[in-house]
C-alpha positions as CSV (number, residue, x, y, z in Angstrom):
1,X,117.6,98.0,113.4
2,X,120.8,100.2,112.2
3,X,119.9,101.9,108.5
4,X,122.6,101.5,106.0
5,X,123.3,103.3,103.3
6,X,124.2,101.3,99.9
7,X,126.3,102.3,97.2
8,X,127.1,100.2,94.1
9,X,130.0,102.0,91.9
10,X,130.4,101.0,88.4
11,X,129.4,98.0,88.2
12,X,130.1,95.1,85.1
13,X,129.1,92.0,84.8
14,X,129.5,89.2,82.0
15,X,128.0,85.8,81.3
16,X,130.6,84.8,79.1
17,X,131.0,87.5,76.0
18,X,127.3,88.6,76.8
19,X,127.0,92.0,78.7
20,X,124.9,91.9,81.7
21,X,125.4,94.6,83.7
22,X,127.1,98.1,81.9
23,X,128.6,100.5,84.4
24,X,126.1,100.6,87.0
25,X,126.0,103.0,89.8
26,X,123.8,103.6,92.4
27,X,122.7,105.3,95.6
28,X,120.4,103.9,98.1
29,X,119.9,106.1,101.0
30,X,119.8,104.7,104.9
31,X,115.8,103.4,105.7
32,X,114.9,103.7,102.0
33,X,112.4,101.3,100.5
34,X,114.3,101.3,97.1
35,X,113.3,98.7,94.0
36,X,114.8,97.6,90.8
37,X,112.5,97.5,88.0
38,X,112.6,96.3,84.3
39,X,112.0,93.3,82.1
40,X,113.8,89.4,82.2
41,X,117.1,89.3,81.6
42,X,117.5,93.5,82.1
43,X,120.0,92.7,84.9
44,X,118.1,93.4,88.1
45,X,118.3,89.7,89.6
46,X,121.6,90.2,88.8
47,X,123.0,93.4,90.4
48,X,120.8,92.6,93.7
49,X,123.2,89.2,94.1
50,X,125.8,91.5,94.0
51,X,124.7,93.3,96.9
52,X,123.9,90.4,98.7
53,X,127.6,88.9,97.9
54,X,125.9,86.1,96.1
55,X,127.9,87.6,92.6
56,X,130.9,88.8,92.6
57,X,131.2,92.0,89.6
58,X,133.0,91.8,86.7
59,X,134.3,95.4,87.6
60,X,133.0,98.1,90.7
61,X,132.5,98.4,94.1
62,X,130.1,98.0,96.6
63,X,130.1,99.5,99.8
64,X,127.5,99.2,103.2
65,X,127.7,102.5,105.2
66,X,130.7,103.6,103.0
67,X,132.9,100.8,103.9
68,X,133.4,98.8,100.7
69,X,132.2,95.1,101.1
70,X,133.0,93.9,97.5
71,X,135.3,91.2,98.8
72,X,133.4,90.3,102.0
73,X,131.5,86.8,101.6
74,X,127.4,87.1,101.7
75,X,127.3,85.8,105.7
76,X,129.7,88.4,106.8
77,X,127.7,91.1,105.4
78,X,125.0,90.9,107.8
79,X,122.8,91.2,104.4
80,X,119.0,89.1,104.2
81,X,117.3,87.6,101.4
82,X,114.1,86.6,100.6
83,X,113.6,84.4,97.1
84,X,110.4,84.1,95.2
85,X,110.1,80.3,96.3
86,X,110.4,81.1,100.1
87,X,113.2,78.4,100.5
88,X,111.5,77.8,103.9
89,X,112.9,74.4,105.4
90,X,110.1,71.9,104.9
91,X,111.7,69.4,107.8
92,X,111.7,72.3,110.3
93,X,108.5,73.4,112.0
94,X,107.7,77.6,111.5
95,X,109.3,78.3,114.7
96,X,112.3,76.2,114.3
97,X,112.6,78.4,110.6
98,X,112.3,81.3,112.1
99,X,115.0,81.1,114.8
100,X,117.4,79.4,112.2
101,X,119.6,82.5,111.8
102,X,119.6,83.0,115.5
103,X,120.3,79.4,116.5
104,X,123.5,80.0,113.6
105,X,124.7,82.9,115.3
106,X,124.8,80.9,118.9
107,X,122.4,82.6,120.2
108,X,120.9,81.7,123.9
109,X,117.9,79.6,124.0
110,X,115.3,82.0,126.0
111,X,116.2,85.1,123.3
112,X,115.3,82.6,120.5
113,X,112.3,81.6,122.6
114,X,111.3,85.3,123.1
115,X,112.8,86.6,119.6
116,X,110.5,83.7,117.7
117,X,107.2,84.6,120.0
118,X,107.2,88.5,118.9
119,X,108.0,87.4,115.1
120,X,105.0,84.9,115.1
121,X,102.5,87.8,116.4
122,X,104.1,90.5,114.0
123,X,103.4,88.6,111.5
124,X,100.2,87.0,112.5
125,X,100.6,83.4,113.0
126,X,100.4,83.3,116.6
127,X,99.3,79.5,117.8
128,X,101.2,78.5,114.2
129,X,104.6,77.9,115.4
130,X,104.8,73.9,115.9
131,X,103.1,73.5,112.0
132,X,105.8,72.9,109.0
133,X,105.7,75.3,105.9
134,X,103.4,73.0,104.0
135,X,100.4,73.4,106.5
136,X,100.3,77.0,105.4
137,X,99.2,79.0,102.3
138,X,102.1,80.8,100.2
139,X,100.9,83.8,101.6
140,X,101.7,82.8,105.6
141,X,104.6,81.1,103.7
142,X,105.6,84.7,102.6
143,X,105.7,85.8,105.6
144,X,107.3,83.0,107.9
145,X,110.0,84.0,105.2
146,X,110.1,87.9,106.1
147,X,110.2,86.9,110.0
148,X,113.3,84.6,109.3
149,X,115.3,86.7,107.4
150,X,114.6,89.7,109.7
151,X,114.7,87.8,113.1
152,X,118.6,87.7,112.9
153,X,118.2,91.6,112.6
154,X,120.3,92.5,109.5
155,X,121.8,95.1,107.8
156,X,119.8,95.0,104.8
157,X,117.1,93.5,103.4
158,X,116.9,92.2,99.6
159,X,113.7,91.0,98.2
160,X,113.8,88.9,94.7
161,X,110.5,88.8,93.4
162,X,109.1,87.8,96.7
163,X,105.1,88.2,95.5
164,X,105.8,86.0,92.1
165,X,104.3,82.8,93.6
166,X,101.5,83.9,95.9
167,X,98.3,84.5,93.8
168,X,97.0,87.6,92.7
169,X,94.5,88.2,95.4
170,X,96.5,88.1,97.9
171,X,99.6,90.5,96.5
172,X,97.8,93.8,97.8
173,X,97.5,92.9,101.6
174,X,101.2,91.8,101.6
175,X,102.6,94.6,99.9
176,X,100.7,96.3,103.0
177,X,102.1,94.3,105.5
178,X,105.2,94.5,104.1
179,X,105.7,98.1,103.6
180,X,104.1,98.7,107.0
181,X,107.2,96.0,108.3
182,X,109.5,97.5,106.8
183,X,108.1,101.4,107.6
184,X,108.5,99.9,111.7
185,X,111.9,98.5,111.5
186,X,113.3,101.7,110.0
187,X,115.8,98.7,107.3
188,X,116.5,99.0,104.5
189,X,114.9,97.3,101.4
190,X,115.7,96.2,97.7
191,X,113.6,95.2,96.2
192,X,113.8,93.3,92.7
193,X,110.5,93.0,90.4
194,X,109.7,93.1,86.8
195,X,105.8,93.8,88.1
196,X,105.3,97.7,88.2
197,X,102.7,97.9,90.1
198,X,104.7,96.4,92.7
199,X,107.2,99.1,92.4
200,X,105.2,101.8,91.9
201,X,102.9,101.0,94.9
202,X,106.1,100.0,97.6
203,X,108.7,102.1,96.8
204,X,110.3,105.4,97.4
205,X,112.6,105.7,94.7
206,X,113.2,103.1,91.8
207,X,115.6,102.3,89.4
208,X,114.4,101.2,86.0
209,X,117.1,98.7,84.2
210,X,117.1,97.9,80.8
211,X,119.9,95.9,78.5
212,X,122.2,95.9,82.0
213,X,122.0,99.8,81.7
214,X,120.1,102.2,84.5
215,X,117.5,103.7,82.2
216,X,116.5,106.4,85.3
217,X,116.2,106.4,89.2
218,X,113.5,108.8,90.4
219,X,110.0,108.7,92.8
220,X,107.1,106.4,91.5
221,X,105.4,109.6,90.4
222,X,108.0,110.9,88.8
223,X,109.2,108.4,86.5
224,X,105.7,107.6,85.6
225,X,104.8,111.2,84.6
226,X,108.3,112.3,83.5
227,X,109.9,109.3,81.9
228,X,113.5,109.8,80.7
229,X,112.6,108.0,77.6
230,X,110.3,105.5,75.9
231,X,112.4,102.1,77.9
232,X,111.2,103.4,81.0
233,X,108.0,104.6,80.2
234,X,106.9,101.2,79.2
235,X,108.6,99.8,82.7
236,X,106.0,102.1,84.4
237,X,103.0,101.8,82.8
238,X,101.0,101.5,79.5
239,X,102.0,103.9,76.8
240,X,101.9,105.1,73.2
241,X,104.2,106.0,70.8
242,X,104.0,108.0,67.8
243,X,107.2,108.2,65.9
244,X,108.3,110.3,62.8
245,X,109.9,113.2,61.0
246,X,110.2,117.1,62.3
247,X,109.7,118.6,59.2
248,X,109.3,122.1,60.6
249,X,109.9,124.2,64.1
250,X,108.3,128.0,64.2
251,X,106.2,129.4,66.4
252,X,106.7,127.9,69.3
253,X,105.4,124.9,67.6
254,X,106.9,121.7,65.9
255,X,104.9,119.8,62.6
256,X,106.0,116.0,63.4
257,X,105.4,113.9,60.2
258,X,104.1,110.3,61.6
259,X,104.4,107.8,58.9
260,X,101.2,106.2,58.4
261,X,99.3,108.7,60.3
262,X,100.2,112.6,58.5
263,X,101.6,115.9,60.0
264,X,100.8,116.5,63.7
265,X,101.2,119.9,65.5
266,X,103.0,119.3,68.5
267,X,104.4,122.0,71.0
268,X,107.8,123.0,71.4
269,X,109.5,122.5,74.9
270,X,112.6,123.5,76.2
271,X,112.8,119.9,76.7
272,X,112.1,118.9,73.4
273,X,114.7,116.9,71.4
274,X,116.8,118.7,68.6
275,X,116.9,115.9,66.8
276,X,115.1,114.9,62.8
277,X,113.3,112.1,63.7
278,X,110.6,112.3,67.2
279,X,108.7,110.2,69.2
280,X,105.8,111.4,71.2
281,X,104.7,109.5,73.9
282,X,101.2,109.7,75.9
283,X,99.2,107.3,78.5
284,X,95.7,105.6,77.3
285,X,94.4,108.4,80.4
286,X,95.5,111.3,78.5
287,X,93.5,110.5,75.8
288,X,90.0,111.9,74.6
289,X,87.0,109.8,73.2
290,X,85.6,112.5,70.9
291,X,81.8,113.3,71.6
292,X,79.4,115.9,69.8
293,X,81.4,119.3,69.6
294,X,84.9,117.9,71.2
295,X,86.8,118.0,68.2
296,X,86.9,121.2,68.0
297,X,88.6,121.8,71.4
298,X,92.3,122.9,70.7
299,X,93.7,121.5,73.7
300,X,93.6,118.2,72.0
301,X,95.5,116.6,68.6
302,X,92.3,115.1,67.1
303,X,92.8,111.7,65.0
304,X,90.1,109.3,63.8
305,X,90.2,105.4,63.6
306,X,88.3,102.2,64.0
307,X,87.8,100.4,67.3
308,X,90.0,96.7,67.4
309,X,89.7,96.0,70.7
310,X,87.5,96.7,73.9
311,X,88.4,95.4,76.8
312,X,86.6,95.9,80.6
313,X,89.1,96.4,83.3
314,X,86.3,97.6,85.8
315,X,87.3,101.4,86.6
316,X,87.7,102.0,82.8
317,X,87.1,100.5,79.7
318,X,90.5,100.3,77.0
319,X,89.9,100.2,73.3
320,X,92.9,99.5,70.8
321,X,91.9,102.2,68.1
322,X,93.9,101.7,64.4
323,X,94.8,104.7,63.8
324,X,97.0,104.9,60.9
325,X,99.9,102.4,60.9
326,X,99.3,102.5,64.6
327,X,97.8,101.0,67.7
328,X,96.7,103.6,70.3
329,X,95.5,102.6,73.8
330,X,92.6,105.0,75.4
331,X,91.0,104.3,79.0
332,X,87.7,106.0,78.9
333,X,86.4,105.8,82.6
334,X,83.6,103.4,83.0
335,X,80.5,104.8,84.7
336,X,77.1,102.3,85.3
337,X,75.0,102.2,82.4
338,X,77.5,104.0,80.2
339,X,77.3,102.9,76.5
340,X,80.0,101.5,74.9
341,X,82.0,101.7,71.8
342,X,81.2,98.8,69.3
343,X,84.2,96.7,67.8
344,X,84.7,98.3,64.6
345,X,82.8,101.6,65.3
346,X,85.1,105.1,63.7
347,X,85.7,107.3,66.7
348,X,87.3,110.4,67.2
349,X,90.3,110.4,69.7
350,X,92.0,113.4,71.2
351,X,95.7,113.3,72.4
352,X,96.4,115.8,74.9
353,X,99.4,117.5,74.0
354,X,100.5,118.6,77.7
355,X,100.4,114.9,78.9
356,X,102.6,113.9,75.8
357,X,106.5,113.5,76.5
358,X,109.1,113.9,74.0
359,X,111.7,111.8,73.1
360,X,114.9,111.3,70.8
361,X,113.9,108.3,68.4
């Protein structure tokens, strides 16, 4: 299958007077597995109907290979979709859904014969061809959707919250299958979710939306270890925030006054925001469950509090710790026949200031 490039160019949309999508431009390069990430109503269902020719913008451009499509109908885009509901056709057997695209496009019976055989082993449902959609579980569902949309070999494909209805257990071995799909065809993929993990475990590059606006487009790792700001580190995992007053900057360090909390010493970046009021921002991993002589270790802020919340999630346990006016998040890693900390116990908790990012507030 050919690679395309996509290119959306200032893109608006409107529901009415409310603002859906704000100027949004993006780059997708040929052969990249590329996602849209953020929360309901941020816009990404949205923009990736656009692309598909199911929307038409407000305002902008989109173009396939540089050639600008934004007038072209959805069929003559050579563009496929796949929908969270599979929309397979329950009155047509797996084969017959399959070859649907091909039979469309007048194509001779022996190809779709052939075409439909290879599909039904890459997707492992050989001998499953003559049963209808409702024989099968959602996850073989999933994937007779995947072999129809790619059978007719488009351009593109666009994924809308394809793993939404298929349960949880079974979300990891078809991410797998299809990131190893897509890896063999060489296509390229949107793919729209509001489910990070999703996007941080299938993409190359994402783009985190929020309020119609593109927050910041970068790799998994870096967007979840250098988050433009505090929208898109919540879109890419869980995350603190400490906000307040700069009441001083000397020394190469900066006194942040956190209402509710006191006067933290925080370092100064080249990065860091030259604004009066500061948010610091830090993952539950990058912080420190005091123990015996820890506090005393300078690598860490140190801040006391009493445990809410405990919660097991198997490779760590997660406390909510009140500290101050404030709710911080810690993972402490979970070793057999480790003790744990009692709901309501004081404990000592140590941010560590080079894991912290800095933002505007």
């Amino acid at each position: 299958m050919k690679k395309v490039r996509v290119e959306c160019r200032h893109i608006h949309f409107s529901h009415g007077p409310a603002k859906v999508l704000d100027d949004v431009s993006l780059d997708i390069a040929p052969g990249e597995f590329f996602a849209l990430l953020g929360p309901s109503g941020s816009g990404k269902s949205t923009l990736l109907r656009i692309i598909a020719g199911l929307e038409a913008p407000g305002q902008g451009r989109v173009l396939l290979d540089g050639r600008d499509v934004s007038e072209e109908p959805a069929w003559a885009r050579q563009v496929a979709m796949v929908f969270q509901n599979h929309a397979l056709w329950p009155h047509l057997t797996v084969a017959e859904n399959i070859a649907f695209g091909l039979i469309e496009r007048g194509v001779e019976a022996p190809i779709v014969r052939s075409t439909v055989s290879e599909w039904l082993g890459a997707i492992g449902l050989q001998g499953h061809g003559n049963r209808e959609p409702n024989q099968l579980s959602g996850g073989q569902q999933q994937r007779v959707a995947w072999a129809r949309a790619l059978a007719a070999e488009p351009r593109l494909l666009l994924l809308d919250e394809p793993f939404s209805n298929v349960d949880k257990t079974l979300r990891l071995g078809l991410r797998q299958q299809l990131r190893q799909l897509q890896q063999q065809l060489g296509i390229t993929a949107v793919l729209v979710t509001h489910d990070q993990e999703e996007a941080l475990g299938l993409a190359d590059r994402i783009a985190v939306l929020d309020n119609g606006a593109i927050q910041q487009v970068g790799s998994p790792i870096g967007l979840y270890d250098y988050p433009a700001n505090a929208a898109v580190a919540r879109a890419v995992g869980q995350w603190n925030l400490l906000s307040g007053i700069a009441r001083a900057r000397q020394g190469g360090v900066l006194l942040l006054d956190v209402e509710g909390v006191g006067e933290l010493r925080v370092p100064l970046r080249p990065d860091t925001p030259a604004t009066a009021r500061l948010s610091i921002g830090f993952r539950p991993h990058a912080v420190k469950i005091g123990r015996g002589g820890d506090v005393h270790d300078v690598r860490y802020t140190w801040l006391a509090g009493p445990v809410e919340h405990a919660e097991f999630l198997g490779r760590a346990v997660r406390y909510r710790v009140r500290i101050g006016d404030h709710a911080v998040l810690v993972d402490e890693p979970h070793h057999r026949d480790a003790a744990r900390h009692a709901v309501g116990a004081d404990i000592a908790l140590g941010i560590e200031l080079a894991q912290c990012r800095q933002f505007a507030s």
